[in-house]
C-alpha positions in Angstrom: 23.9 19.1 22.7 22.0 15.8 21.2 23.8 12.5 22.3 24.1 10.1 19.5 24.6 6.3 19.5 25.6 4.9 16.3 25.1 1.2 15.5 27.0 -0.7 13.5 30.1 1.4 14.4 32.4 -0.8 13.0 31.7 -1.1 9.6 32.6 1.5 6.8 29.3 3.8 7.4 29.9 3.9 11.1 33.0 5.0 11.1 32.1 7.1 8.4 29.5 8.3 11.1 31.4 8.5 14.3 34.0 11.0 12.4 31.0 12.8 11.0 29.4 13.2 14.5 32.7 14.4 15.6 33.6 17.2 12.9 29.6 18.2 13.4 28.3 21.2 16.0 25.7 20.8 18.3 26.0 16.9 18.4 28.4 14.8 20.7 29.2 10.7 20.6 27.5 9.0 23.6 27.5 5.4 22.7 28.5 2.8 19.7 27.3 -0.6 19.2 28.3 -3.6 17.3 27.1 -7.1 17.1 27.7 -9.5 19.8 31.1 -11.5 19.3 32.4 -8.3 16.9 36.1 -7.6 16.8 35.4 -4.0 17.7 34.0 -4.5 21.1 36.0 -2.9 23.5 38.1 -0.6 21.2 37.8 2.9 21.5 34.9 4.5 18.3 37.0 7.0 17.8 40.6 5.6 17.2 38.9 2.6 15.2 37.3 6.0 13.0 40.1 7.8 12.9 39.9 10.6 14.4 41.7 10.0 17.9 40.5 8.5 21.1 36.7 9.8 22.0 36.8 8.2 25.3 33.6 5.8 24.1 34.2 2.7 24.2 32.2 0.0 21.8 29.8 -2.0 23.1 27.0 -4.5 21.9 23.7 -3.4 23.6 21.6 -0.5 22.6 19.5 -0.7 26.0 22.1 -0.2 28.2 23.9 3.3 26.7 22.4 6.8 26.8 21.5 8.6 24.1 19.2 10.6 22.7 19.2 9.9 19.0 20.5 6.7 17.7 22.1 5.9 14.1 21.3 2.3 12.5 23.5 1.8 9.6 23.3 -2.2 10.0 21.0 -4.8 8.6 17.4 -5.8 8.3 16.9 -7.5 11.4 18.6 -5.3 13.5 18.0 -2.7 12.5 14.2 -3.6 13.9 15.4 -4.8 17.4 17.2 -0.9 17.4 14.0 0.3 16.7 11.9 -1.3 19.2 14.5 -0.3 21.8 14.4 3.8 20.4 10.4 2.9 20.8 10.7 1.6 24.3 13.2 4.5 25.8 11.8 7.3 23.9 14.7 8.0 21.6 14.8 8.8 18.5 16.1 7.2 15.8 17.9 7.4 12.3 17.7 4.4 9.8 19.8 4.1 6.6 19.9 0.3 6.6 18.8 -0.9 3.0 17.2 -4.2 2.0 14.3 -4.3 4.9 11.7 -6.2 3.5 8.1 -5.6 3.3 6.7 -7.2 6.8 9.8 -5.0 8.3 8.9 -1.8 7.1 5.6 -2.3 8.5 7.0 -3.0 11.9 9.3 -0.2 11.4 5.9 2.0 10.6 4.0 0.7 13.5 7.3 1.4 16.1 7.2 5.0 14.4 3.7 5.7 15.1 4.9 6.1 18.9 8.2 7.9 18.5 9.4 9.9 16.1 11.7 8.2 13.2 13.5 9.2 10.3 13.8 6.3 7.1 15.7 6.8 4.3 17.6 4.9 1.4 20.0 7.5 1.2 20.7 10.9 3.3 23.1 12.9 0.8 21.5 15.9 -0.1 22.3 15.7 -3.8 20.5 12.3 -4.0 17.3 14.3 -2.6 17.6 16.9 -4.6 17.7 14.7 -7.8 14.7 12.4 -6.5 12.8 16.0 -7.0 14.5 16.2 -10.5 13.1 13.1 -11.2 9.8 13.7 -10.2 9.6 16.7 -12.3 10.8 15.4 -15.5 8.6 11.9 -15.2 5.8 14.7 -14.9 6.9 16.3 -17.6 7.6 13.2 -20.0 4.1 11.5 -18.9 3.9 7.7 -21.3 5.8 9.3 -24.1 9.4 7.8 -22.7 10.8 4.5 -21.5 12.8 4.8 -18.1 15.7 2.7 -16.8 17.7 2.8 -13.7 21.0 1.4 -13.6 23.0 1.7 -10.8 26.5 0.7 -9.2 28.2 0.1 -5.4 31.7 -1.8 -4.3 31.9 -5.6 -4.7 30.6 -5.8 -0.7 27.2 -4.4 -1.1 24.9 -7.6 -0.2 21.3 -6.3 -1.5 20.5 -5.4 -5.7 19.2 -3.2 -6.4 20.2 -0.5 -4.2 18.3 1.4 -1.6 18.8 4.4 -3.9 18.0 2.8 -7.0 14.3 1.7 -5.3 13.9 5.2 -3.9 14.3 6.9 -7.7 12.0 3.8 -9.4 9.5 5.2 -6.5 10.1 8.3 -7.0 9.2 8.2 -11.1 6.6 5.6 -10.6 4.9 7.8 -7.7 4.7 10.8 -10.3 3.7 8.5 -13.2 0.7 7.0 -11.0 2.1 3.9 -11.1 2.6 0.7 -8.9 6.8 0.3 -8.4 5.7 -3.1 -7.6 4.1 -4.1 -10.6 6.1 -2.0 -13.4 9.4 -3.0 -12.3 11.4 -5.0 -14.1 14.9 -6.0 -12.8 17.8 -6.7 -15.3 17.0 -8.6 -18.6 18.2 -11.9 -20.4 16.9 -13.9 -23.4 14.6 -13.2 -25.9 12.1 -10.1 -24.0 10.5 -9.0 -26.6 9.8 -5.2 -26.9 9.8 -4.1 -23.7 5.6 -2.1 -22.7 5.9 1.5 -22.3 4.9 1.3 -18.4 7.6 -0.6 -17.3 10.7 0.7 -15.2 13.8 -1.3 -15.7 16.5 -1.7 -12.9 20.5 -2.8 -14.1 23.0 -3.6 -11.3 26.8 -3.9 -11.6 28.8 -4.3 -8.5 32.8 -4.0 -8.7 36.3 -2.4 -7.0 35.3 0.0 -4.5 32.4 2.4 -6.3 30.9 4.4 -3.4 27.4 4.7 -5.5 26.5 6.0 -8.8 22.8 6.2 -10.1 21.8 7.2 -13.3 18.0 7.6 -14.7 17.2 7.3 -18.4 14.2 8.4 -19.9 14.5 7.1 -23.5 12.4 9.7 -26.1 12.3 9.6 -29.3 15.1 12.0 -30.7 15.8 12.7 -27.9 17.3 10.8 -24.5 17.6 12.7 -20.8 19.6 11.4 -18.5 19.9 12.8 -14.4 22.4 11.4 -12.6 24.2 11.3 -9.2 27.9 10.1 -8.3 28.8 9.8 -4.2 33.0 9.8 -4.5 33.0 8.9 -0.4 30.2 8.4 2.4 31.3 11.9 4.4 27.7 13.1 2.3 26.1 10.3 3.8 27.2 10.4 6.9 26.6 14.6 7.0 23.3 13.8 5.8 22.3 11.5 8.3 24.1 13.4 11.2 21.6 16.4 10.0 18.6 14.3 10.1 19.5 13.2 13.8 19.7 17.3 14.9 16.9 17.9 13.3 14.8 14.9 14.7 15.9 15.9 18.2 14.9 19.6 17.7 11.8 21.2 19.8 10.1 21.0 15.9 9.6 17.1 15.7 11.1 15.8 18.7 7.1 15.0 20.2 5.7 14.2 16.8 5.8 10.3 16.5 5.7 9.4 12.4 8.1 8.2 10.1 10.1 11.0 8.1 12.4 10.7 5.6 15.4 13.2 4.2 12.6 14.7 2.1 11.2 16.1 5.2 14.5 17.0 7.1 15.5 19.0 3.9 11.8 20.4 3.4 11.4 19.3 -0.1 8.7 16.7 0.7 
């Protein structure tokens, strides 16, 4: 049975996460954190989820719980203090926080290179499964299309473009031989100009209470194809990053320090 502490259990992934770990087999919660001076402290992670009292009560320090696997769903910063207590202890540990910037996710690499980590932007399958899709048809299409992302979340999301959003720009840009970095172009205003061939636009909208939806265009001529993925609620999130916790504490990758991602829980990578 792998003990799991989720992190950030208040907001709407952690809850999202304790009633995932509770409807899951083989997993049980241990532990759930929040932020010093939060609300939740004290209340009992499964009543504030949902799902009836778990007997775990909330509480704001990583360090001083038992686990074996933790589950950070929070943001940039602490996301790396989680981290560097999973490092210190020995525990693994499961990131979906979005919006870590680059001097962060080199931390986050060097923590991983002595215990075992999985990363990722976003743990529903489906999302996954069309990062492959996309991979395949930027292959296929080579320089003869232009390619746009455009992607929308609730009013509440705090970081453009999405974590998502990034991982399929990557994804096409990876297969295309290109830099993300220096092909991206995010949103548009005034007079552009024809937009170069090796660009790969990004377009936000944020409104109501839209879980996710990603779309990818690759823009022929004649022609226009279009792969796209629509989350209606975070239980495929949550599933997703629930599996990715079993399978980091299995007897396959629980003594193999590096930083995986859902690619590599779902073999596709």
């Amino acid at each position: 049975m792998t003990r799991i502490a989720i992190c950030g259990a208040g907001g709407r992934m952690g809850r999202a996460l304790i009633a995932a770990v509770h409807a899951a087999e083989g997993v049980q919660l241990s532990a759930a954190i929040e932020r010093n001076g939060s609300e939740f402290l004290g209340q009992d992670a499964g009543e504030l989820a949902g799902v009836g009292r778990l007997g775990v009560s909330i509480t704001d320090d990583l360090a001083q719980v038992d686990f074996d696997v933790a589950i950070d769903f929070t943001a940039p910063a602490a996301t790396i203090i989680h981290a560097g207590v999973c490092q210190r202890l020995g525990r693994g540990l499961v990131i979906g926080t979005t919006g870590l910037n680059a001097e962060q996710k080199a931390e986050l690499a060097a923590l991983s290179a002595e215990q075992a980590m999985v990363y990722s932007g976003n743990y529903s399958v489906g999302v996954n499964v069309s990062l492959k899709m996309l991979e395949l048809a930027a292959k296929a299409f080579g320089d003869s299309v232009d390619i746009d992302v455009l992607e929308a979340h609730h009013r509440h999301k705090v970081d453009a473009p999405s974590g998502t959003a990034l991982m399929m720009g990557e994804a096409v840009a990876s297969a295309l031989g290109r830099n993300l970095d220096e092909v991206a172009v995010y949103a548009r205003h005034g007079h552009t100009g024809a937009r170069e061939r090796q660009q790969i636009g990004f377009q936000t909208l944020r409104g109501g209470d839209t879980v996710g939806d990603h779309t990818v265009f690759f823009f022929g001529e004649g022609e226009r194809v279009e792969v796209r993925h629509v989350a209606t609620n975070r239980a495929n999130f949550a599933t997703g990053a629930v599996r990715s916790a079993r399978w980091l504490a299995s007897d396959k990758t629980a003594q193999t320090p590096a930083l995986y991602s859902m690619q590599d829980v779902l073999g596709l990578s």
